[in-house]
C-alpha positions in Angstrom: 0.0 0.0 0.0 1.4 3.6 -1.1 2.3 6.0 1.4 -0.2 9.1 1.0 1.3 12.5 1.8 -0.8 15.6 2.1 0.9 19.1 1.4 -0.5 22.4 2.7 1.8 25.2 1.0 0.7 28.1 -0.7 4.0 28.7 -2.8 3.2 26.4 -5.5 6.5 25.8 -7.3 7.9 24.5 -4.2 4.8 22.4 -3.7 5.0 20.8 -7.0 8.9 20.2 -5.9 8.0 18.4 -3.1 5.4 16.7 -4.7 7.3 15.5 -7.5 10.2 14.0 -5.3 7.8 12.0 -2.7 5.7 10.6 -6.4 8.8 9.7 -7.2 10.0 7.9 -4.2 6.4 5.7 -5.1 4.2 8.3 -2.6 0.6 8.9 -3.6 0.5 13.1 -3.2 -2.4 15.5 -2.6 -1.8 19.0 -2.5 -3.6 22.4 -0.4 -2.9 26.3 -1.1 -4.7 27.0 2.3 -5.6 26.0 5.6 -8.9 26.1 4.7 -8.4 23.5 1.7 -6.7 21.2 3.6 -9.2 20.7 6.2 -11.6 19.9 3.7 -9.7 17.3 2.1 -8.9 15.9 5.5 -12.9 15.4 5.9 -12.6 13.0 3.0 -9.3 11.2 3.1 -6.6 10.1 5.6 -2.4 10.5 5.2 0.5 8.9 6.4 1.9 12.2 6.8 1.4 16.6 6.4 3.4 18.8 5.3 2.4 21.7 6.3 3.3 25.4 6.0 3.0 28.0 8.8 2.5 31.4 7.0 -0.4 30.9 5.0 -3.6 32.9 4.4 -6.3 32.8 6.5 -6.1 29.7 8.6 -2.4 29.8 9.4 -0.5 26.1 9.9 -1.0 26.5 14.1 -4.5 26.8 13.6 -4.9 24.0 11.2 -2.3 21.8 13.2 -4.4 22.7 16.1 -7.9 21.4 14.4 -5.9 18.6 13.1 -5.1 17.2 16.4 -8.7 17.3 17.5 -9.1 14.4 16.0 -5.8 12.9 14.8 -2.6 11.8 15.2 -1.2 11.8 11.3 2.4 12.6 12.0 2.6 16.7 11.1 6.2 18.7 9.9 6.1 22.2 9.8 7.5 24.2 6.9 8.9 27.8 8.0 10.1 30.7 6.8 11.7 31.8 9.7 13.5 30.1 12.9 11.8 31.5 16.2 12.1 29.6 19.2 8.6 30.7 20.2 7.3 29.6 16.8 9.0 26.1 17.4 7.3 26.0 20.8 3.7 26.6 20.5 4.1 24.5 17.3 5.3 21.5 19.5 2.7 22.7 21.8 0.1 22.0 19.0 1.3 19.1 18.4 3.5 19.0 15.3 6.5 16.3 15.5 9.4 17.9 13.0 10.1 21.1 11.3 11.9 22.2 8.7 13.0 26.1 7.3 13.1 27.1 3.8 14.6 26.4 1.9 15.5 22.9 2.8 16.6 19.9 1.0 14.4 17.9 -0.2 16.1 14.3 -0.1 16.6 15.9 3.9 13.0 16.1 4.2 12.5 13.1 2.3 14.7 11.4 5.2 12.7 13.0 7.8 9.8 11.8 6.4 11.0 8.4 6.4 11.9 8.3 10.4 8.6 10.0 11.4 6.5 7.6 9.4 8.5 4.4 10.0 8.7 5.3 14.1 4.9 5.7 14.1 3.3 3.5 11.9 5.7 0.6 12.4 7.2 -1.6 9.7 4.2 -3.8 9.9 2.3 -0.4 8.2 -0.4 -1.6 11.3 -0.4 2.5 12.1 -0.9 2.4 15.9 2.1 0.3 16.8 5.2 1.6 18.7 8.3 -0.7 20.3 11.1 -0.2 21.7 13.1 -2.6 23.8 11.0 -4.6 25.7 7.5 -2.0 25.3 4.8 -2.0 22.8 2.6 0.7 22.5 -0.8 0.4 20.8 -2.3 3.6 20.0 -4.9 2.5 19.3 -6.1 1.2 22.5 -4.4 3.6 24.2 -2.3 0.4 26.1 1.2 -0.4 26.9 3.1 -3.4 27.3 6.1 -4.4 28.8 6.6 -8.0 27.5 3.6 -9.1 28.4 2.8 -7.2 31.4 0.4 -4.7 30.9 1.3 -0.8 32.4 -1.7 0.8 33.7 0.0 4.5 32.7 -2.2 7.3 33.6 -3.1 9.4 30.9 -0.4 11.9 31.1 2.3 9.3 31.2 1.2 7.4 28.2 1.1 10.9 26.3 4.6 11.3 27.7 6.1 7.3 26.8 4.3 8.0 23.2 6.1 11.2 22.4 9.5 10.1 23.8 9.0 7.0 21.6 8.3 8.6 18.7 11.5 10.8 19.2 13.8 8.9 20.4 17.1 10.4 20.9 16.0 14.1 21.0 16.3 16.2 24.3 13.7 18.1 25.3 13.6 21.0 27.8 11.4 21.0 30.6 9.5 24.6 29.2 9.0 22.6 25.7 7.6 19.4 27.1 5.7 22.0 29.9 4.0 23.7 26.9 3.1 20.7 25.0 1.6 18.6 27.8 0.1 21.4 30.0 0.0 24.4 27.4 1.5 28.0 27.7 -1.7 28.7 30.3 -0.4 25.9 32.8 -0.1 27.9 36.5 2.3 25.6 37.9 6.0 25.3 37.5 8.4 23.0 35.3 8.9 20.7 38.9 5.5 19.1 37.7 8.0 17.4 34.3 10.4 16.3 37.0 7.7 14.5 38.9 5.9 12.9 35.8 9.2 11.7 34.3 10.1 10.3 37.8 6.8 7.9 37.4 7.3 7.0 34.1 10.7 5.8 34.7 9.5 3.4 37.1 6.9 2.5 34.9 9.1 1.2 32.2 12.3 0.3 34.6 13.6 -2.8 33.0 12.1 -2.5 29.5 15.2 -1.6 27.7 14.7 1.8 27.2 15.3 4.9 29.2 14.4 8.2 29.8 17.9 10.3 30.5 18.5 13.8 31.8 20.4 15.9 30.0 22.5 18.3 32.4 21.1 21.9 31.6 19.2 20.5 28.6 15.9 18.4 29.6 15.7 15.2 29.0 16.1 12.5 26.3 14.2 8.7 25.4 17.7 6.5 24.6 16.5 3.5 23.3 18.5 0.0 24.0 19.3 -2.9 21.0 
C-alpha cells in the first residue's frame, strides 16, 4: 500500500517540488494552497503524513495543526520561513512532531519523512504500533506493554512514553515538554516534568529503554538494542 502524503503550502513551485520528489519515491500526493483547503480534504481522506506550511492565508498552519489534532494523530512537519524559538514552541505545543525552514533539501526532508513515518506507523504499516526494547505501544487502545505485562500509565504518562517514543534520541527542555503537555496557560512550574518523568521511569524500569537527563538541557528517550 502507497504511502499518501498531504501538502498544505501556498507557494506552488515549491509544492510541485515536493510533490514530484515524494511521487517519485512511489508516494501517492495530494496537494492544499490554504488552511482552509486542507481541512476539507482531511474530511474526505486520511495521510500517512502533512506537510504543512506556517504562514499561510487565513487559517495559518498552528491553527490548522491545532484542528488537526482534534481528532488525529497523522504525523505533522512544519515548513517555515523563519527560525523562532517561540514559533517552534507553541508548534510543538500543538502538536506538530518535525520542522523544517526554507529552503530545505528535499532528499533531507524526504529522510525525515522516512523516520517519522517508520517510528509511528511501524514496519508492519499496522499504524498504531510503537516498540522499543521490551514495550509496545498500541495507540490504538491507548495500552502499553512491557513483554507481556500490561502498564496501567495514567493518561499523562502514556502521552509522555508516546512522544518520547516517537522521538527517540531528542532532548527536550522542561518549558518545551511543559507547553506541550500542560499548554502556555499551565499555573504551575516545570517541577511538575520532574515529577511525571520520575513515574514514568519506574513504569518502564527494565524495558530496555530509558528516559535520560540531560544536564542543563531536559531530558532525552535512549532506546536500548
Amino acid at each position: 500500500m502507497k504511502q499518501k502524503l498531504l501538502i498544505v503550502e501556498d507557494d506552488r513551485l515549491m509544492a510541485e517540488a515536493a510533490a514530484d520528489y515524494f511521487a517519485g519515491k512511489g508516494w501517492e500526493v495530494k496537494k492544499a494552497e490554504d488552511g482552509a483547503e486542507a481541512l476539507e480534504i482531511l474530511d474526505r481522506e486520511s495521510f500517512h503524513l502533512i506537510l504543512l506550511d506556517v504562514m499561510m492565508p487565513g487559517k495559518d498552519g498552528f491553527a490548522v495543526c491545532r484542528e488537526i489534532r482534534s481528532h488525529s494523530d497523522v504525523p505533522v512537519i512544519f515548513i517555515t520561513a523563519r527560525v523562532l524559538e517561540e514559533d517552534m514552541l507553541n508548534g510543538y505545543s500543538l502538536g506538530a512532531d518535525d520542522y523544517v525552514t526554507k529552503p530545505f533539501s528535499l532528499p533531507v526532508l524526504y529522510a525525515k519523512a522516512m523516520a517519522l513515518t517508520g517510528r509511528v506507523h511501524g514496519a508492519g504499516r499496522d499504524g498504531f504500533t510503537l516498540t522499543a526494547g521490551s514495550l509496545k505501544l498500541d495507540a490504538k487502545s491507548r495500552r502499553v506493554w512491557n513483554c507481556d505485562r500490561l502498564l496501567p500509565l495514567p493518561p499523562k504518562e502514556y502521552e509522555m512514553l508516546r512522544f518520547f517514543l516517537e522521538n527517540p534520541g531528542r532532548v527536550y527542555s522542561r518549558e518545551q515538554l511543559l507547553i506541550r503537555f500542560w499548554g502556555y496557560d499551565f499555573d504551575g512550574n516545570e517541577r511538575v516534568v520532574d515529577n511525571h518523568i520520575k513515574k514514568l521511569r519506574k513504569a518502564i524500569d527494565g524495558c530496555g529503554c530509558s528516559i535520560q537527563t540531560v544536564r542543563k538541557s531536559g531530558y532525552r528517550m535512549e532506546v536500548g538494542e
